[in-house]
Backbone bond lengths (Angstrom), bond angles and torsions (degrees), N, CA, C in turn:
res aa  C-N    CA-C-N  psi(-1)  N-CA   C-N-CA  omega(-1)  CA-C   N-CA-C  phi
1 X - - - 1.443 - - 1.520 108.13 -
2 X 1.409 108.50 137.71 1.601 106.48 170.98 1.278 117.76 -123.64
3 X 0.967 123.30 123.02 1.572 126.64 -171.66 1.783 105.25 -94.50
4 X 1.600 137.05 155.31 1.268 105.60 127.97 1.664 121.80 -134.72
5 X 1.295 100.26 133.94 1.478 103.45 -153.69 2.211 95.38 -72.69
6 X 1.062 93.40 145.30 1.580 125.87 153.25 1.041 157.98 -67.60
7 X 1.298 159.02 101.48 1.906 123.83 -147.60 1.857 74.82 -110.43
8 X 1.098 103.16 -166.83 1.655 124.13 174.87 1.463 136.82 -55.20
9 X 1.064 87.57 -22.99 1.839 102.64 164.65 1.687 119.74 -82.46
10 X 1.689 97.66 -29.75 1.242 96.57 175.24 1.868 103.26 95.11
11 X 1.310 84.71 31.77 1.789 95.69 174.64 1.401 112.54 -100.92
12 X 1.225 135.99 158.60 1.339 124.94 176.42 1.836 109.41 -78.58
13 X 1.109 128.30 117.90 1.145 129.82 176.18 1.192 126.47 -81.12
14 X 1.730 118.79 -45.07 1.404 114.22 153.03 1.836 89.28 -164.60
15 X 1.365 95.95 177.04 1.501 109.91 177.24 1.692 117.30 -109.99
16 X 1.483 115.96 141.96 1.797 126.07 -153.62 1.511 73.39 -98.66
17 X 1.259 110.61 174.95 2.132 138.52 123.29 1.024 85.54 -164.13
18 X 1.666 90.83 155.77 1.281 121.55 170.68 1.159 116.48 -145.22
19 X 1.034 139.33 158.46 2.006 121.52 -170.24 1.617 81.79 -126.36
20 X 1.146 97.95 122.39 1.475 133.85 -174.86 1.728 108.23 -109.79
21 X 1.008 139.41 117.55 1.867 136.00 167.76 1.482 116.59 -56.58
22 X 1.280 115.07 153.48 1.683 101.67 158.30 1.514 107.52 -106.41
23 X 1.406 87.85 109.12 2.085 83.65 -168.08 1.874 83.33 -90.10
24 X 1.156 125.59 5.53 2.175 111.67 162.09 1.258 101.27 -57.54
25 X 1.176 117.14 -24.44 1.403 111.35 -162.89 1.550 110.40 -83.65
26 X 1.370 114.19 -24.49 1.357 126.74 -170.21 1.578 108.14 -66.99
27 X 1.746 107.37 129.92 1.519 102.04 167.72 1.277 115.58 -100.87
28 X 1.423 129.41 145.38 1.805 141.08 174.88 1.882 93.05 -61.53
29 X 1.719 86.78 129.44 1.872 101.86 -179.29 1.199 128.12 74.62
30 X 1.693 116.25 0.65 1.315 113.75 -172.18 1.680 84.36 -129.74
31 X 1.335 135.96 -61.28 1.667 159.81 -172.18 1.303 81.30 -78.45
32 X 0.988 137.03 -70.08 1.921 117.06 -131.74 1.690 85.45 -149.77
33 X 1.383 103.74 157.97 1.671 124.33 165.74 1.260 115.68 -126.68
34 X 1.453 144.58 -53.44 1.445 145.21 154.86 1.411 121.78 -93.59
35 X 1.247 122.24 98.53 1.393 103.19 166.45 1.582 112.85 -108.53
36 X 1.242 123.73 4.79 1.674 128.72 178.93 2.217 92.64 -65.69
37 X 1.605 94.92 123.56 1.855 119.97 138.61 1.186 132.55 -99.46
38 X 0.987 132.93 97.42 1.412 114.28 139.92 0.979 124.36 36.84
39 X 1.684 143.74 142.92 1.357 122.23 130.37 1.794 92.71 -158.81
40 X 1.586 108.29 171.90 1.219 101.07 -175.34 1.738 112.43 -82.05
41 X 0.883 95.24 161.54 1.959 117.74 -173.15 1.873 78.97 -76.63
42 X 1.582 101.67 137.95 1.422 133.94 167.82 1.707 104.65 -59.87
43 X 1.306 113.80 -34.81 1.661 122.75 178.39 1.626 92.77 -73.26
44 X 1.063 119.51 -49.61 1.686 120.06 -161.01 1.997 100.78 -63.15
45 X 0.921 95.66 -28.17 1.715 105.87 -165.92 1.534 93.09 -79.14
46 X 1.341 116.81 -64.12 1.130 121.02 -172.54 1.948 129.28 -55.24
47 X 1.630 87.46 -4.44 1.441 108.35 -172.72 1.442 103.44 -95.13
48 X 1.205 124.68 -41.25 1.436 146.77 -168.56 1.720 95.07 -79.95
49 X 1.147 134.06 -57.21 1.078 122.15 164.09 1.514 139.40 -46.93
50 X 1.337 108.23 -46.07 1.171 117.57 135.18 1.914 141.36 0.86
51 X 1.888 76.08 -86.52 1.767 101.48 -176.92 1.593 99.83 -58.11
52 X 1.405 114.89 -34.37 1.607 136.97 -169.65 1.252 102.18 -61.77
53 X 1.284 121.60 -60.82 1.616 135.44 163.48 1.483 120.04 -52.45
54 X 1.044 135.92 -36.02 1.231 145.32 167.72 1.750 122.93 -65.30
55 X 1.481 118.81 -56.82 1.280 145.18 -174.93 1.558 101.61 -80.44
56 X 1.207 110.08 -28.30 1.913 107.56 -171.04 1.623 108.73 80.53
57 X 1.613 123.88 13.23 1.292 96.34 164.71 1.366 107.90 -79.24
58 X 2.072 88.29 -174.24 1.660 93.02 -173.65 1.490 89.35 -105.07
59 X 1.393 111.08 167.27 1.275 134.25 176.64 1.767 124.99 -107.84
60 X 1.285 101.19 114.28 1.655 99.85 -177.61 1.166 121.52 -126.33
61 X 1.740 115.33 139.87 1.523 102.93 -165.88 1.405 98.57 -136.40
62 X 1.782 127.67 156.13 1.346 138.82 -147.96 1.298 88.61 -142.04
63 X 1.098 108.95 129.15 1.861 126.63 139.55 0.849 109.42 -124.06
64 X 1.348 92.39 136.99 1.790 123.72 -159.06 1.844 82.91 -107.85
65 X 1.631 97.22 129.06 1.616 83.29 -176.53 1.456 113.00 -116.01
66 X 1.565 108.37 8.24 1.244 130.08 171.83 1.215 128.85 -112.56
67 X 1.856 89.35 22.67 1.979 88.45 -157.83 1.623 107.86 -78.85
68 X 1.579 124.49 -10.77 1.571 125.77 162.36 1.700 104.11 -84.00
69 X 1.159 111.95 43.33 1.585 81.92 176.17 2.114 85.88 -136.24
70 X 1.779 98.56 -9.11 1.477 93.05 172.81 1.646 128.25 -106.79
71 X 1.115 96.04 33.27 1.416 113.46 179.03 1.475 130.51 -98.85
72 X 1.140 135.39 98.72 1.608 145.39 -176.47 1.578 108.76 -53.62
73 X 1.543 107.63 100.40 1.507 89.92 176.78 1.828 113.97 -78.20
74 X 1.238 108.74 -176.98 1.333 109.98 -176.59 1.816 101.98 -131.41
75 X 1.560 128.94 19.40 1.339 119.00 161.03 1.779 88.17 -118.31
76 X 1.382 102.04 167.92 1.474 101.82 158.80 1.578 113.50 -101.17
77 X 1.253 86.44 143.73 1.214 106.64 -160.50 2.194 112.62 -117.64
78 X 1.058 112.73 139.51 1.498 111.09 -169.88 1.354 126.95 -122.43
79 X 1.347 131.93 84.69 1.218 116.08 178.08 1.667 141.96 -97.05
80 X 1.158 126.10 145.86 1.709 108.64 -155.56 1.597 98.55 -78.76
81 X 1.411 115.75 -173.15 1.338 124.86 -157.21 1.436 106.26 -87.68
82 X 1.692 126.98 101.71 1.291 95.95 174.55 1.711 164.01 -32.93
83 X 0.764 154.83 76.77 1.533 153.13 -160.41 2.013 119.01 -4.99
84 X 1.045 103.60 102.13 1.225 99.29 -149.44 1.561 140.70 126.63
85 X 1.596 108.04 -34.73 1.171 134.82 160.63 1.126 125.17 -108.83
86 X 1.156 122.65 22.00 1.789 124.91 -154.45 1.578 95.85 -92.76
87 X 1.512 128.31 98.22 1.444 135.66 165.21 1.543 114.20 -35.05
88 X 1.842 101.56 120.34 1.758 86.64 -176.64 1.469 108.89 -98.16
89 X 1.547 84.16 158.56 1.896 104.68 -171.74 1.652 106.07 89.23
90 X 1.368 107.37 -19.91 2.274 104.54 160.52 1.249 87.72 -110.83
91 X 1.723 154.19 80.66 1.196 137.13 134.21 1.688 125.16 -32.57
92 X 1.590 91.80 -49.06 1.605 115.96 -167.69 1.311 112.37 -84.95
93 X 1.032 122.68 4.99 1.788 118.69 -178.18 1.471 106.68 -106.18
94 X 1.544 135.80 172.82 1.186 122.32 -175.17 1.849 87.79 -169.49
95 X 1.029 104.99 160.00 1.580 146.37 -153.39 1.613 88.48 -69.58
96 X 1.563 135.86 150.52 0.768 162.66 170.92 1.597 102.10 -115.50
97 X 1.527 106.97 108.78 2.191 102.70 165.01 1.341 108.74 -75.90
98 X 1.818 102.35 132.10 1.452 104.85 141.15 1.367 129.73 -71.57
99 X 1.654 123.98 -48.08 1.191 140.15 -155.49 1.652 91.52 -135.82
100 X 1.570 104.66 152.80 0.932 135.19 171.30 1.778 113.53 -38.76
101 X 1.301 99.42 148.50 1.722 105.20 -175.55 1.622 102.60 -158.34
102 X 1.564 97.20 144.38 1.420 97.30 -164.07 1.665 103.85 -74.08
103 X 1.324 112.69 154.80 1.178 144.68 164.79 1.421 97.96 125.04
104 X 1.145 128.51 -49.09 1.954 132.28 -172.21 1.153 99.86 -65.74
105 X 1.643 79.39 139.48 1.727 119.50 -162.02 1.410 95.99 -67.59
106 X 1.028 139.08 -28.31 1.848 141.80 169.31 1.293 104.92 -41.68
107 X 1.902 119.10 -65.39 1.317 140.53 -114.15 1.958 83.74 -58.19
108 X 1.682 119.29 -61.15 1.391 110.93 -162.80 1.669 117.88 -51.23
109 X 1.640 98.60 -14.43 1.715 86.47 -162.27 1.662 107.32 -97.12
110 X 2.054 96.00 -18.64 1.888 84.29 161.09 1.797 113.76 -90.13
111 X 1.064 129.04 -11.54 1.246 119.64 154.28 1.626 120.98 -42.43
112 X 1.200 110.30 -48.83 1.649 120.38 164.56 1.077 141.82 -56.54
113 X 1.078 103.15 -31.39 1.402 124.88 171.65 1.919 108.43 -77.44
114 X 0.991 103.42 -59.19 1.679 120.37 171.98 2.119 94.10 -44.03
115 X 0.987 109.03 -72.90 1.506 105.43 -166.73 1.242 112.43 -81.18
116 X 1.643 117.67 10.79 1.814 114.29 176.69 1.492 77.00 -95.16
117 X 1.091 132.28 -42.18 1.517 128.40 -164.13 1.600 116.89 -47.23
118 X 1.835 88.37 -65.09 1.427 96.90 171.39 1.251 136.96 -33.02
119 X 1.458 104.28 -58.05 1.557 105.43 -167.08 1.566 104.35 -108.42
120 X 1.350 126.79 28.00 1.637 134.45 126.99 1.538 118.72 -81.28
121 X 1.410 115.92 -29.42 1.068 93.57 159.39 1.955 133.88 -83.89
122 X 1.529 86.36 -1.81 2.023 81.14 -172.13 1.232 91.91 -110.50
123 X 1.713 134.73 59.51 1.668 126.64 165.76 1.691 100.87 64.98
124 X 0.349 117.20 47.35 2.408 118.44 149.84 1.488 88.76 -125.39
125 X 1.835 81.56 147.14 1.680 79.80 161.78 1.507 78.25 -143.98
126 X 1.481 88.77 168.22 1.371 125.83 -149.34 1.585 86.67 -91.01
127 X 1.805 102.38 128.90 1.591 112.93 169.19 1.576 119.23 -52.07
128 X 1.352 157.87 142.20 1.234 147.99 -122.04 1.764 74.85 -150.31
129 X 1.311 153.55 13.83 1.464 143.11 156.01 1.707 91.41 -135.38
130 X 1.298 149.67 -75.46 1.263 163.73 159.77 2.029 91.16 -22.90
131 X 0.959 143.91 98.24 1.519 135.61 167.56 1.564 117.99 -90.66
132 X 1.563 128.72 3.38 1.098 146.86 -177.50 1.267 102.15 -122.77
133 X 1.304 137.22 -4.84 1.196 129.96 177.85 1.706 118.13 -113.96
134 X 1.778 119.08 133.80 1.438 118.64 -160.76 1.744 99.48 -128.36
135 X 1.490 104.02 142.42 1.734 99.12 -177.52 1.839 83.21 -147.76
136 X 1.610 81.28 145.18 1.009 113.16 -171.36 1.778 96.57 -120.30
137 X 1.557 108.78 136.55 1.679 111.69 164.60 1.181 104.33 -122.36
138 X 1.180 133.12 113.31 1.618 134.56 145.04 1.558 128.88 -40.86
139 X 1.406 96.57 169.31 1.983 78.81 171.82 1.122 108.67 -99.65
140 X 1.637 136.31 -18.68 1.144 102.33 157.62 1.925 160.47 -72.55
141 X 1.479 94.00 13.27 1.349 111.55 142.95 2.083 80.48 126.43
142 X 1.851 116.74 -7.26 0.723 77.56 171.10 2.382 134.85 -102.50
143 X 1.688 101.63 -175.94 1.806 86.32 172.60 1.790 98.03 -111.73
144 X 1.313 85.90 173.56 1.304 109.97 172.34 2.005 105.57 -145.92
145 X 1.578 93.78 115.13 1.524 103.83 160.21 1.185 133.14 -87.48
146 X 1.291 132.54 133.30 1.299 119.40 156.93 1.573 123.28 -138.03
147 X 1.335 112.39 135.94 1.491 139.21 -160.36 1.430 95.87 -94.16
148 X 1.433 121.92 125.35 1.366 117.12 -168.67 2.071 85.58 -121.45
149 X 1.440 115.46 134.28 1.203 123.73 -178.37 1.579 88.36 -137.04
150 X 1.455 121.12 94.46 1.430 127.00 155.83 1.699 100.66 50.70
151 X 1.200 134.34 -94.84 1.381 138.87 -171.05 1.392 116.39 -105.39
152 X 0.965 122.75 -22.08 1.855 139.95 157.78 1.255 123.17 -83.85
153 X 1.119 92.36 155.10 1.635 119.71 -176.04 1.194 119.82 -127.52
154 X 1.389 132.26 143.93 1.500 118.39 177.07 1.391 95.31 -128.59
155 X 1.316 157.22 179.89 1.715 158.64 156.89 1.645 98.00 -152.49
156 X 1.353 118.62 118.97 1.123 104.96 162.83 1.605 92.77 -111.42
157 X 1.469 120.20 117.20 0.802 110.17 177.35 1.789 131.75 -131.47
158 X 1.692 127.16 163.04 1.087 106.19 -171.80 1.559 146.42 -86.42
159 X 1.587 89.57 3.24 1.605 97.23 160.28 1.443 108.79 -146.34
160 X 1.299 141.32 142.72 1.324 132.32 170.55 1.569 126.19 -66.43
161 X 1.371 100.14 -17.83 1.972 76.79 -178.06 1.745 104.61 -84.55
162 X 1.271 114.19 11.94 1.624 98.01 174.90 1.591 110.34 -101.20
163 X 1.509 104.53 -6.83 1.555 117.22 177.88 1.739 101.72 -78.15
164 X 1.365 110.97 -60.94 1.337 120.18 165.22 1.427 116.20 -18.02
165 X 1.451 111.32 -83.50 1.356 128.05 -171.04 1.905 103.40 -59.19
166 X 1.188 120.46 -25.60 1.655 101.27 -174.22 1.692 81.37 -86.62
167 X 0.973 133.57 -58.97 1.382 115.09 -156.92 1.863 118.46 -56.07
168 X 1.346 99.81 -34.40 1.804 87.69 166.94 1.237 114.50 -71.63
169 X 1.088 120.07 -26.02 1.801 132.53 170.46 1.724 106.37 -36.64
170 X 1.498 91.93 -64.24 1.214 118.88 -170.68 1.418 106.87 -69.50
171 X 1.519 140.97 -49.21 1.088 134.09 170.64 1.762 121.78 -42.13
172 X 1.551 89.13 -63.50 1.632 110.61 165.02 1.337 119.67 -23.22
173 X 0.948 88.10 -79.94 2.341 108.42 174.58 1.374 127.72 -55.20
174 X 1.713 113.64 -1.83 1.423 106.57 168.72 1.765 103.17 -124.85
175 X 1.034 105.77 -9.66 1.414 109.27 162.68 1.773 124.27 -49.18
């Protein structure tokens, strides 16, 4: 995809691409086997906001805007040479994926997998009715929630330096 962005005058400011998949193209059992995530229930969010409102914590929320681009798929997957990039004298050959890329019908469910990982491995455990939702207790008496919605995050949580510290954690570790 090529975008080119504008400022207010209507000048060209600079030019985007992004190589985007055509997962329309993708067939179920042949292209892809799981693509269902998780995400939290609209009631679950609305509860957490709530408790947030009630208790006086603050509330913080993350989009991850690369979170399909860190995901390991598990079919192989093939995409042709973008327009523009097309290597001359290989017209006809095309790219083999390692990792997830936006548009494929996979991309949300290895994103999920990548961040169920994560934060089972750093102490959250995973809500046992809520399956998109992760809480963490410290020892000093305080929690930290987090509401996982496909590429967002919400934490309303009760002190900030434990929000702080998982999120550079978290930055760190998928880098």
């Amino acid at each position: 995809m090529y975008k080119t962005k504008k400022n207010a005058k209507g000048e060209v400011q600079r030019y985007k691409a992004r190589l985007v998949a055509k997962g329309y193209k993708q067939r179920a059992g042949i292209d892809y086997g799981e693509v269902f995530a998780p995400v939290t229930r609209l009631e679950t969010i609305r509860l957490m906001i709530s408790l947030a409102a009630l208790h006086r914590w603050k509330i913080y929320q993350l989009d991850v805007k690369s979170a399909f681009l860190n995901g390991f798929l598990e079919e192989e997957i093939y995409v042709e040479q973008p327009l523009g990039y097309i290597e001359a004298g290989n017209e006809d050959k095309v790219y083999k994926l390692k990792k997830a890329l936006s548009g494929l019908k996979q991309s949300p469910h290895a994103w999920n997998t990548i961040i169920d990982s994560y934060f089972q491995e750093n102490g959250f455990e995973k809500c046992p009715y809520e399956h998109a939702m992760y809480v963490k207790k410290e020892a000093d008496g305080s929690t930290l929630f987090v509401c996982l919605y496909v590429d967002d995050l919400i934490s309303p949580a009760t002190i900030l330096p434990c929000l702080k510290t998982s999120r550079i954690v978290w930055y760190n570790s998928l880098r």
